[in-house]
Backbone bond lengths (Angstrom), bond angles and torsions (degrees), N, CA, C in turn:
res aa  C-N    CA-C-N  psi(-1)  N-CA   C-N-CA  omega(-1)  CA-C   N-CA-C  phi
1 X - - - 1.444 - - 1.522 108.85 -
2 X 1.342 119.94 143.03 1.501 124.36 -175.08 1.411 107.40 -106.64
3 X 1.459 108.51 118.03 1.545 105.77 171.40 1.471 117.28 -107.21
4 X 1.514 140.61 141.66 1.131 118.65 177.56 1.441 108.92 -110.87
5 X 1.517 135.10 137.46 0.878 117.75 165.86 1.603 131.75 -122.74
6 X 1.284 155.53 -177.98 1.396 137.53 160.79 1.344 132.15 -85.55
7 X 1.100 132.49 127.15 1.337 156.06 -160.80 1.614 100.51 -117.04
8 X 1.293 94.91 125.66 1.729 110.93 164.81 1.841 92.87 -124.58
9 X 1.704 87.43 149.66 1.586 98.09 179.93 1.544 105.04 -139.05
10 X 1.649 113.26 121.18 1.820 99.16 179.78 1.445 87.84 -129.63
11 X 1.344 99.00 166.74 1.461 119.42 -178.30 1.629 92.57 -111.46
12 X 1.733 76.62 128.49 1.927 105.37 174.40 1.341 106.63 -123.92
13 X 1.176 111.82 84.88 1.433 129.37 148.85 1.643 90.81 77.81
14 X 1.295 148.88 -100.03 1.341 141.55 -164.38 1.978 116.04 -98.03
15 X 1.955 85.47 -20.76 1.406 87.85 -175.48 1.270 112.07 -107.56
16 X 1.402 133.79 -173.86 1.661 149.99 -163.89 1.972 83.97 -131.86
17 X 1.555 126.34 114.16 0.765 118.50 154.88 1.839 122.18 -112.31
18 X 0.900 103.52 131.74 1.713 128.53 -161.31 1.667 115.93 -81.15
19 X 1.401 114.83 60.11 2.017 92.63 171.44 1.138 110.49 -90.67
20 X 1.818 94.24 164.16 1.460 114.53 162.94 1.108 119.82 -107.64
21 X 1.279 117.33 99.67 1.564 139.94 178.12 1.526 111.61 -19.82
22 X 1.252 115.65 -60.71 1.688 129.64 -170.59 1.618 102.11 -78.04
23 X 1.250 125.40 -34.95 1.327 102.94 -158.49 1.524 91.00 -116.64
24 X 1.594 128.31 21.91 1.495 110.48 174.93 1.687 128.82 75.15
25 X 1.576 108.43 -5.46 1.509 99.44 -173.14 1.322 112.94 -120.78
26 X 1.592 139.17 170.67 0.708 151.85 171.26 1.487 151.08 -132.63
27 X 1.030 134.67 124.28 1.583 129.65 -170.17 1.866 126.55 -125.67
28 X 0.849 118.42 155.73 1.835 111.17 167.24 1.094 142.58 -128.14
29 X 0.673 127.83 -177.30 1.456 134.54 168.18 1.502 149.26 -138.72
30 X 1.221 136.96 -163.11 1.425 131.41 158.59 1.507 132.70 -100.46
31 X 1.634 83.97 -10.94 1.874 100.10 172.83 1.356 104.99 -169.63
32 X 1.548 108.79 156.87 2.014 105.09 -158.44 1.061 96.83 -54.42
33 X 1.746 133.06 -42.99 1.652 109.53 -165.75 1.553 105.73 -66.65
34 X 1.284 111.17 -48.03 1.462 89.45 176.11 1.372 139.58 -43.73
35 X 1.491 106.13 -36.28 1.332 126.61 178.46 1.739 104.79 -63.64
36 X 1.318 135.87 -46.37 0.874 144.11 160.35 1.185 118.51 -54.88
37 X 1.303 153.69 -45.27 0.899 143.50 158.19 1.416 123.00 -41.70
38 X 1.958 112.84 -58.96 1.358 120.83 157.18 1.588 121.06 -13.46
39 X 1.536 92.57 -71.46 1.322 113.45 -170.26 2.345 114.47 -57.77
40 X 0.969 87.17 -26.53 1.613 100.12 167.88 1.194 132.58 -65.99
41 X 1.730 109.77 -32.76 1.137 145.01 -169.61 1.201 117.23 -94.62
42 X 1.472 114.21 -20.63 1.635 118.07 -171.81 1.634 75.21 -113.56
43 X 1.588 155.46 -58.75 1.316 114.21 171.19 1.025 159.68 -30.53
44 X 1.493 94.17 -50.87 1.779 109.26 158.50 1.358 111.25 -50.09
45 X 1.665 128.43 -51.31 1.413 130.32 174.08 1.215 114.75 -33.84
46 X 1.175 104.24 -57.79 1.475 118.95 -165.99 1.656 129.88 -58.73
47 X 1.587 78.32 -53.90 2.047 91.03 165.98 1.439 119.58 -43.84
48 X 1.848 94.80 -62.85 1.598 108.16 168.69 1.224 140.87 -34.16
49 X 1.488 86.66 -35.49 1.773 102.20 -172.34 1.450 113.30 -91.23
50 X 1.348 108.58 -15.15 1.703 103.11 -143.77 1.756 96.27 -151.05
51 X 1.009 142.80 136.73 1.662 140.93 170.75 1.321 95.27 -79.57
52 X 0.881 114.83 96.43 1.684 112.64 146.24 1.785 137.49 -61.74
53 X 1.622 101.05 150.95 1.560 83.41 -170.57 1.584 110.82 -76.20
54 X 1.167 98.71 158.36 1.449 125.56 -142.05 1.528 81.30 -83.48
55 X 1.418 140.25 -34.65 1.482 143.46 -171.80 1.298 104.40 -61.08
56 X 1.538 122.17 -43.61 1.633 144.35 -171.04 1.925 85.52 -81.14
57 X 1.317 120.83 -52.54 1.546 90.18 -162.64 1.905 124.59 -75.65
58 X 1.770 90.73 -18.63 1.522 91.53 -163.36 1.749 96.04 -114.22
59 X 1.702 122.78 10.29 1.227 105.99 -174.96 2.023 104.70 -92.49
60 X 1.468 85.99 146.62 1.616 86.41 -176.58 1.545 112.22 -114.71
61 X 1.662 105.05 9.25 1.342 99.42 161.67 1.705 122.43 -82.31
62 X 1.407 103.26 173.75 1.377 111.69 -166.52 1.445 128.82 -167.92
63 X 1.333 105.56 75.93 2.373 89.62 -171.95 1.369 95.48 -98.06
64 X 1.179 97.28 142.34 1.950 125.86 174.42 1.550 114.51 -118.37
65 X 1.205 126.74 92.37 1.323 132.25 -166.88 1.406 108.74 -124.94
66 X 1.287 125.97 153.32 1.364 131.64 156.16 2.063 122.62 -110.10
67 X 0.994 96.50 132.38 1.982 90.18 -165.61 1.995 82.22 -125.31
68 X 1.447 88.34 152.48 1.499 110.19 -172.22 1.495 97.15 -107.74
69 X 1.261 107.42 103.46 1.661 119.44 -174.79 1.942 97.96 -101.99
70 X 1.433 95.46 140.12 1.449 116.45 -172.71 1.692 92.10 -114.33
71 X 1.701 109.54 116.42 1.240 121.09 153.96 1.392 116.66 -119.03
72 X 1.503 109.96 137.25 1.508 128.95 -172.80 2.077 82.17 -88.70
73 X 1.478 103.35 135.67 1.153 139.71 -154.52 1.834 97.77 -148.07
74 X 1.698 97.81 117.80 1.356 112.20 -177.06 1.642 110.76 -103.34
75 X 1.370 101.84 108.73 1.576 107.12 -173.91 1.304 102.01 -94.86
């Protein structure tokens, strides 16, 4: 069965770190494919290891937004 899920990847200082949005986990690397790969590898783990909720495996919705949050900051 093919699941797809979303992957964000940022660079932290030397490494490429890899989450998966839907299922909460994360992995890295030394370069995005690696990081991607990582990140493939700890899914598969994960499924295997663990039942996931069934909302996270079969939902195909998804909003990705950015909002401009104003914090009052005490100098």
């Amino acid at each position: 069965m093919l699941f797809k899920y979303s992957i964000l990847i940022e660079k932290e200082e030397t490494w490429y770190v890899s989450h998966c949005v839907e299922l909460g986990i994360a992995s890295q690397g030394k370069t995005i494919e690696e990081a991607k790969e990582n990140i493939r590898e700890a899914i598969e783990l994960y499924i295997e290891s663990f039942t996931p909720r069934e909302d996270l495996l079969y939902s195909n919705e998804k909003i990705f937004m950015t909002m401009d949050i104003e914090v009052p900051v005490n100098v």
